[in-house]
N, C-alpha and C positions, 0 to 999 in steps of 0.2 A: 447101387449106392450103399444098400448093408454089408456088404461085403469090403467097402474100404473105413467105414464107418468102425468095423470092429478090429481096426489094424491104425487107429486113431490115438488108442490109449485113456488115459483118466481126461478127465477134463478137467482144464484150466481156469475156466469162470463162465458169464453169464453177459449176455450183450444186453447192455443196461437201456442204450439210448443212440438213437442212430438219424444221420442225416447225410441227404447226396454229396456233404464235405468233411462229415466228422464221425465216429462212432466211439463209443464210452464204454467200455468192460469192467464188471467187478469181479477181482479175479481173485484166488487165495492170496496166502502173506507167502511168497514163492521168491524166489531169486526170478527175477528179470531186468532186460536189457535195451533201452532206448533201439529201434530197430529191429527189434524177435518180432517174427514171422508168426501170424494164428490162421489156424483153417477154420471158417464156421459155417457145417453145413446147414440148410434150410429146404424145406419141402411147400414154403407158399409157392405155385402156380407152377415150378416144375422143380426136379430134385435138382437141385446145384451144391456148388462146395463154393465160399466166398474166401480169400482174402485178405487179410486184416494184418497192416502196419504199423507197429506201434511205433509214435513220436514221440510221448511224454508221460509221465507217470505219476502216482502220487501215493504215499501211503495214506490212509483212511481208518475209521473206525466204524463198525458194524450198526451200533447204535448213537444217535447226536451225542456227542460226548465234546467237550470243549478240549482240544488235544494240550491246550495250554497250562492249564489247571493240573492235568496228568501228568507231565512234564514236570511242573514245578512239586508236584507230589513224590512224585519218583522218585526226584532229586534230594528229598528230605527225610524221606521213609526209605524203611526197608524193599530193598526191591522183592522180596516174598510175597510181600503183601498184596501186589500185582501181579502176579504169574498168572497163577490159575483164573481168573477172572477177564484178563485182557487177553490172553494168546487166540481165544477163538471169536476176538473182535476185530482182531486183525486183518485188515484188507489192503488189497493193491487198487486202482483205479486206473486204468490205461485209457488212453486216448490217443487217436490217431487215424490214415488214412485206408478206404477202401482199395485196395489195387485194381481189384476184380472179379469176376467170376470163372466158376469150369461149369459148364455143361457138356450133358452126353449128346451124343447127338446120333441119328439113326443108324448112324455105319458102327457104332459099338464103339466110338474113339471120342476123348471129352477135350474140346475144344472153349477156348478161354476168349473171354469178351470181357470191354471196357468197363468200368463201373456204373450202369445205366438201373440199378436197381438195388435194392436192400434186401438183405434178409429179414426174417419173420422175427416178432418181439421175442425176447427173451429167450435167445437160441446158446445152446450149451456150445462154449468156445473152447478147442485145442492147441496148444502149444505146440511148434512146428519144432524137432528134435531130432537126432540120426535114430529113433526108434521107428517113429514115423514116416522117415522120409520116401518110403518107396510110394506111399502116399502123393506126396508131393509130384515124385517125378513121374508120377502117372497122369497126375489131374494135369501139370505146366507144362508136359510131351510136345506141344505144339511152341510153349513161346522157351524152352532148353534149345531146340533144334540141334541140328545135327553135323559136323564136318569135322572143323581147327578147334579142336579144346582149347578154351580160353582160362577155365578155374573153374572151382566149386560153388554153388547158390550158399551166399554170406546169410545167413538169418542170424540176426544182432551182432554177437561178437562170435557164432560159432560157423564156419565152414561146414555143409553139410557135405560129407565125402563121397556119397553115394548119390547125389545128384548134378552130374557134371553139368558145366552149360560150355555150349557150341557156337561159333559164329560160322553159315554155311559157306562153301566157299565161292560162293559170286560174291560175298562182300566185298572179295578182295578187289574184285576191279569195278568198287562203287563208292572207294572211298573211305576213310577210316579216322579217327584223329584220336591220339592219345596222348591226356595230358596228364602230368601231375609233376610237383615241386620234388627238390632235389632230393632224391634219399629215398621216395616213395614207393620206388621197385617198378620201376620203367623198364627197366633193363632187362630186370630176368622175367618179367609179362612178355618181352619179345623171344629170348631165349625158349619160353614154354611155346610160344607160339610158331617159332621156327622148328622144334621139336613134332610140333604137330600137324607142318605142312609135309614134314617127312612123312610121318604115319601115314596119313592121309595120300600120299603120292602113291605109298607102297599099296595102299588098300586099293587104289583104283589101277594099279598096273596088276595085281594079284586078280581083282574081278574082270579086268578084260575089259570094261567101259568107265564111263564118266570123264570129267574131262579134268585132269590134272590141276595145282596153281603152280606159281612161280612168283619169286622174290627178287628182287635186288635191293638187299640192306648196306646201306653206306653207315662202317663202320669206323666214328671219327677216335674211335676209345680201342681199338681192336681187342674188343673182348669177346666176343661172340665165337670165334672160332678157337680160343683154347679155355674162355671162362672163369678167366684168375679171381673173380669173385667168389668162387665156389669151390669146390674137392673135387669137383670131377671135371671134365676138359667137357668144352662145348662142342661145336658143331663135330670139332676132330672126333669125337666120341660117337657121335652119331652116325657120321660115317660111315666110322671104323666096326659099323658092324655090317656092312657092305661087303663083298669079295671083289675086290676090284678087278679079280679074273671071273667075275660070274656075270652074267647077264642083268643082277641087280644092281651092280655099280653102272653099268654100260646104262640102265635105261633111269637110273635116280639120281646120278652123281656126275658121269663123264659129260662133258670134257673136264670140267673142274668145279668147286663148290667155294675158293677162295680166294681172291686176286690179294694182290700187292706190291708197294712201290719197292719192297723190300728187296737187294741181291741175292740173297741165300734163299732157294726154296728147292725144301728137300721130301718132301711128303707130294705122295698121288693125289690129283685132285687142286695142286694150288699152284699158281700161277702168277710171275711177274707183270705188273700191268703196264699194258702201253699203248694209247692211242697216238691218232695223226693230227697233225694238225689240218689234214684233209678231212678229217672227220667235223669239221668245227664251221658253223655259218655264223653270219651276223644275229640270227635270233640268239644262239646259244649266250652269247656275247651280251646282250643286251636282259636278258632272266637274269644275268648276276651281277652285272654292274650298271650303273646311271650311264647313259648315251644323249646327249641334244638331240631335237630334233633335225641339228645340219649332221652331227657326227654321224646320228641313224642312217641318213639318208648319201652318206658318203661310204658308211659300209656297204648299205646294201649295192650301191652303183657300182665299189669296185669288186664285190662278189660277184654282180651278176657280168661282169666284164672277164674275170681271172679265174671264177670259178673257184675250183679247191683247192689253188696255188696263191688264195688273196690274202693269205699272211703273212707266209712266205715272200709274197712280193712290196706286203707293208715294210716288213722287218729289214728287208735288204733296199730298200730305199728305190723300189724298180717298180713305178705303179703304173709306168708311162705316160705319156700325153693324151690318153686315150683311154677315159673310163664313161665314157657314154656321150649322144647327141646332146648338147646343151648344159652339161653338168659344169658350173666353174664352182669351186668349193674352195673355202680360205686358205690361205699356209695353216692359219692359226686350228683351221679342224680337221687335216690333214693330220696337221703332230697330236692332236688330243686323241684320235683316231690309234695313232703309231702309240701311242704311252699307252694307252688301256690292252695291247695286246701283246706291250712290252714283257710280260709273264710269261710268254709262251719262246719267249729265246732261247737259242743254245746254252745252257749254261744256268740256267734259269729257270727250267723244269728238268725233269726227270721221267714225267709221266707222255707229255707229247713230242712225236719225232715232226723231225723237218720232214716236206717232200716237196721234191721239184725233180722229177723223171730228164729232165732236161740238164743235170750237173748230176742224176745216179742216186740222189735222195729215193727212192722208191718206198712206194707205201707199205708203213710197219703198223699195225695196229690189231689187237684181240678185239674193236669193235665188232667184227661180223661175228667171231664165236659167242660173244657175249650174244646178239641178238638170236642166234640161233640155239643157244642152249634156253634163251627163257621163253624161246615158242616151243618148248620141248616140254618143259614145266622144271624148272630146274631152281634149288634156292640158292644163291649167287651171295655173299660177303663180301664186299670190299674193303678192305684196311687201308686208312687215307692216314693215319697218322703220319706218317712222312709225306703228306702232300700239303702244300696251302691251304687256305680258306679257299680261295678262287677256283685254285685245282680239284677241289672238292666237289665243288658244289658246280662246275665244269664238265666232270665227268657225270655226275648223276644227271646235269642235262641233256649233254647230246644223247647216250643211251634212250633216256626217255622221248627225244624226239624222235634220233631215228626208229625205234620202236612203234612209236604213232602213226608217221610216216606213211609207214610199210605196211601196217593192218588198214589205214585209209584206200593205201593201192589194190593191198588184196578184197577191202569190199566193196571197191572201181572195177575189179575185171569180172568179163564175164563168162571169163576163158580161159582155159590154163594157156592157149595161144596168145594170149594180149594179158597174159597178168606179167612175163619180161618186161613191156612195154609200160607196163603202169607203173612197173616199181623203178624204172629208169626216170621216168616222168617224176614221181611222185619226188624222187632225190636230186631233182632238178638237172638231172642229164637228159640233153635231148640234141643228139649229133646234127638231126637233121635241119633244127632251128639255130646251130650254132651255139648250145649252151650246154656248159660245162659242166656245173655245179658237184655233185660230189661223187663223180665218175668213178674211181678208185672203188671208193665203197660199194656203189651200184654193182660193178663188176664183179664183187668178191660176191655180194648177192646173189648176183644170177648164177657165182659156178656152184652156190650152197644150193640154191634152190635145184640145177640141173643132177645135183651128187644124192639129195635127197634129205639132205643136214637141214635145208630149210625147209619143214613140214607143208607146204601153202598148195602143194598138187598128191592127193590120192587116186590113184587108179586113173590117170589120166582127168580127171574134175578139181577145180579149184574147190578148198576145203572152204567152208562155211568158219567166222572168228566165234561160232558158236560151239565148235569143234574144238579150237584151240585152248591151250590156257589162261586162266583167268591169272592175270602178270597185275603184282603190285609192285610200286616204285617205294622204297620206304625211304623218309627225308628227316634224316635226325638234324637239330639245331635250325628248328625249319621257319622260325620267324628270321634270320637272317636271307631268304630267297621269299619266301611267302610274307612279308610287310608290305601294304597296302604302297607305300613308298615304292617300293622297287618291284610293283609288278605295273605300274603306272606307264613304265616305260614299255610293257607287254613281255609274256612271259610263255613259254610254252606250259608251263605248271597250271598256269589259268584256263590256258587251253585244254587240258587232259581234264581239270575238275569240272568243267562244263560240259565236254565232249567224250571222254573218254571211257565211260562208261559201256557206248555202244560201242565202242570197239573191242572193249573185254581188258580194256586197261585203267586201274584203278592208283589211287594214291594213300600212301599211310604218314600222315603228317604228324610227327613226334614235339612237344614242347613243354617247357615250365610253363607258357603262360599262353593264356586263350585269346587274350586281350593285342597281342602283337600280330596274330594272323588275320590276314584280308578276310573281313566281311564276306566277301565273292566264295572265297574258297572255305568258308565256315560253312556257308550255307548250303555247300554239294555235298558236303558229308553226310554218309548214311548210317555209319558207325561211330557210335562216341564210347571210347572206355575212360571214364572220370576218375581219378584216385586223388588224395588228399594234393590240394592247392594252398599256395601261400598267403593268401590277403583276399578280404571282401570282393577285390571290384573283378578278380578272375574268377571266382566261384560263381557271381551273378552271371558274365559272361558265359560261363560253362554251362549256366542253369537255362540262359537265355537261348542258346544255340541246339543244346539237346533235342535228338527228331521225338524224344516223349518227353508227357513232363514230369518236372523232377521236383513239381511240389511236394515237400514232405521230406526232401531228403537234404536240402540245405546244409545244416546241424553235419552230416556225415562227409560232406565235401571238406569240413575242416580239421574233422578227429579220426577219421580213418586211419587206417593203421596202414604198417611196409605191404605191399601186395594187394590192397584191397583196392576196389575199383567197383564204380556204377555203372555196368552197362547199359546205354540205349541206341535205338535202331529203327531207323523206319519200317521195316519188315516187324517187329516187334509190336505186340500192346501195351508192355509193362516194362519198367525200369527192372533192370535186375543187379543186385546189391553181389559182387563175387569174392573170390579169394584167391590170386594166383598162387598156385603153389611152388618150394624154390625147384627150381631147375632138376639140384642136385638130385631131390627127393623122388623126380621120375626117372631116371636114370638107376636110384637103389631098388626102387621098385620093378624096375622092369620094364618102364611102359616102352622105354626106346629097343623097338625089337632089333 
């Protein structure tokens, strides 16, 4: 304890008055900051280091002094006449919450608990500063953690630069939600954060173990990949320090890191996009648009009748006489059927092809590279701005179904013999029952899995999804698919945030507002990064959904500045106040190796 004690610095004041909800410092007449961070260590009953958040302040006077009478003296005399007399009566008063405590504990490492105790009376208190901070990231080492650099520990209004904080990266497939109002630096928090799944990839391809993540960010602004908000290009930049003839592009980057509806793609690594509309089932269909319960039940009957030809057979008006034992369904929800997938026509997208192997449509689609690069651990961009809303939010589903899918098949087999079998089943191909379902893709599956592209057999043994990458789906403008409304009708999104976890597949739901996303899918969240919100009743929500709590910090949900952000965590015991930093600024520095 003496030994951080003397790397503390002067001391800041005197803990006056304390209780399990409140504690009171007299501190000097000092510049401080609603939200400065204090350490105050205490040796009652074992040596610890606590904590101390300030909320609210007050300037004070030393001895009872009526401040009003002083005031009005001031104002009528010479200010001389006050100097020498008042400046060493001058005091601050802080108040505010316990966070916690550090204890050491017998392995030599100090480990932090919830606020279950007080410090000793009248304990000399520290201002938490970048003089002290190695302090800090010694004593909080357990709640910093360690993987995706998210920012720097915010103490009041200063960024401590030498205390990064980490989110590890199982978060990413356990769930994630990051809100905050327009302007608030949403954008370049993911930019740092993509910057840092790189690092992180290379760190664990350079050690030889751990287990990779992976991204797929639907980019509706396509900024991400060249970063016109900044001076320096985005992910291209990142990249571009790859050799795309060296074994670090081949095992960080290839097959590509950037799709697009766009014709012109002149850069390694980026890719025009195009799925099938064989790739496409009635659930997809129903996550992004309202479906009756007869329209539901008439997709599903003629899917499970046509199989991956059931669009192609709505759209050409060829459903036949024959979509199941007993099924009669109206004219009138037959066409409401036919209109809602009216988007997917010739001429009418861009992103999905026709197939019907029977007129020579044969199946065109980058779905299996896409699934095969994010069981690799690969971070994927998608630029949708030339797509619809529909197409959008279309494409971020099936991906993430079939992605589900197929880690459910893989923790079904017991065998690398019957895991073909499981991933044919699982995609609803099954020759020998007579069902079709999304055959095409099954196949391109199994010749990934047999060439080695799909990771799912080591050495002859089916890999454990403990093995694989931890794969987030990131879902910008995410109360348009995640509103309680339109997940009513059932959604696979709801499925993944309930279920997805144990498969190693996780969600990152991006939004202005807290208040439009499903209850259901708030509460699977295990990461909240909070930055300034617009109005009362979203900050309550945000306060109310948080896995810690975020008493004390109210007041900062609304004045926070571009980049700042509160994180909490269920793996966590304390809120933590950050700073992301801009993009540009790791990139001059170097961090992007």
């Amino acid at each position: 304890m003496e030994d951080l004690l003397g790397k503390l610095g002067n001391k800041f004041g005197v803990l006056a008055e304390s209780d399990t909800t409140q504690l009171k410092v007299m501190a000097k007449n000092e510049d401080v900051a609603v939200g400065d961070l204090f350490i105050i260590p205490s040796r009652r009953g074992h040596a610890r280091f606590y904590f101390f958040r300030a909320t609210q302040y007050a300037n004070v006077m030393n001895r009872t002094i009526d401040m009003g009478d002083v005031a009005r003296n001031k104002l009528t005399m010479d200010d001389s006449y006050f100097a020498d007399d008042l400046n060493d009566e001058k005091l601050i008063e802080l108040k505010g919450m316990l966070l916690g405590y550090a204890q050491k504990e017998v392995n030599g490492k100090w480990s932090f608990h919830r606020p279950r105790r007080l410090p000793e009376h009248l304990t000399e208190v520290y201002l938490v500063t970048e003089e002290n901070a190695v302090v800090v990231r010694e004593l909080l080492a357990s709640q910093l953690g360690s993987g995706i650099f998210v920012g720097y520990l915010l103490a009041g209004e200063k960024a401590l630069s030498s205390v990064p904080v980490y989110m590890p990266p199982h978060a990413l497939s356990h769930h994630i939600g990051v809100f905050g109002r327009t302007g608030g630096g949403k954008s370049n928090l993911l930019m740092v954060l993509i910057e840092s799944m790189f690092r992180y990839n290379e760190k664990v391809e350079l050690d030889g173990n751990g287990r990779k993540v992976s991204l797929l960010a639907i980019d509706p602004h396509d900024e991400f990949c060249t970063w016109p908000s900044g001076q320096r290009n985005g992910i291209e930049e990142i990249v571009s320090k790859y050799d795309f003839k060296s074994g670090s592009w081949n095992s960080l980057v290839a097959p590509f890191y950037y799709l697009t509806a766009r014709d012109t793609i002149s850069k390694e690594g980026q890719r025009r996009i195009r799925l099938s509309r064989a790739d496409i089932g009635p659930q997809d269909l129903l996550s992004i648009m309202e479906f009756t319960d007869q329209q539901t039940a008439f997709a599903n009957q003629i899917y499970s009748f046509h199989g991956e030809r059931w669009i192609n057979r709505l759209l050409s008006g060829d459903i036949g006489e024959h979509t199941g034992e007993g099924a009669a369904f109206l004219p009138g929800t037959i066409s409401a059927v036919e209109r809602r997938v009216s988007f997917l026509r010739r001429g009418q997208t861009q992103i999905f092809t026709s197939y019907d192997p029977e007129i020579d449509q044969e199946y065109e689609s980058v779905l299996p590279d896409i699934i095969c690069a994010l069981e690799s651990g690969r971070i994927i961009t998608v630029d949708t701005t030339l797509m619809t809303e529909l197409e959008q939010f279309l494409v971020t589903t099936v991906v993430a179904r079939t992605l589900f899918m197929l880690r459910k098949a893989l923790k079904s087999a017991r065998s690398a013999e019957t895991l073909e079998r499981e991933i044919c089943i699982s995609l609803g191909f099954d020759p020998e029952n007579g069902s079709t379902g999304m055959r095409a893709f099954a196949e391109s599956m199994i010749e990934a899995l047999n060439e080695g592209r799909l990771p799912y057999v080591r050495n002859g043994e089916v890999v454990r999804i403990e093995e694989l990458p931890h794969v987030n789906v990131l879902i910008e403008e995410a109360p348009s698919v995640l509103n309680p409304e339109r997940l009513r009708f059932g959604s696979i999104f709801r499925d993944i945030s309930r279920q997805g976890r144990k498969f190693g597949i996780g969600l990152t739901v991006i939004s202005q507002q807290v208040t439009a996303i499903d209850h259901g899918i708030l509460s699977q969240l295990n990461t909240e990064i909070t930055m300034a919100l617009g109005n009362e009743a979203e900050r309550k929500e945000a306060i109310k959904n948080a896995s810690a709590d975020l008493y004390g910090f109210e007041k900062e949900l609304q004045v926070m500045g571009k980049g700042q952000a509160i994180m909490t965590a269920s793996y966590r015991d304390v809120p933590l106040p950050v700073q992301a930093p801009l993009f540009d600024s790791l990139v001059e520095r170097g961090c992007i190796r």
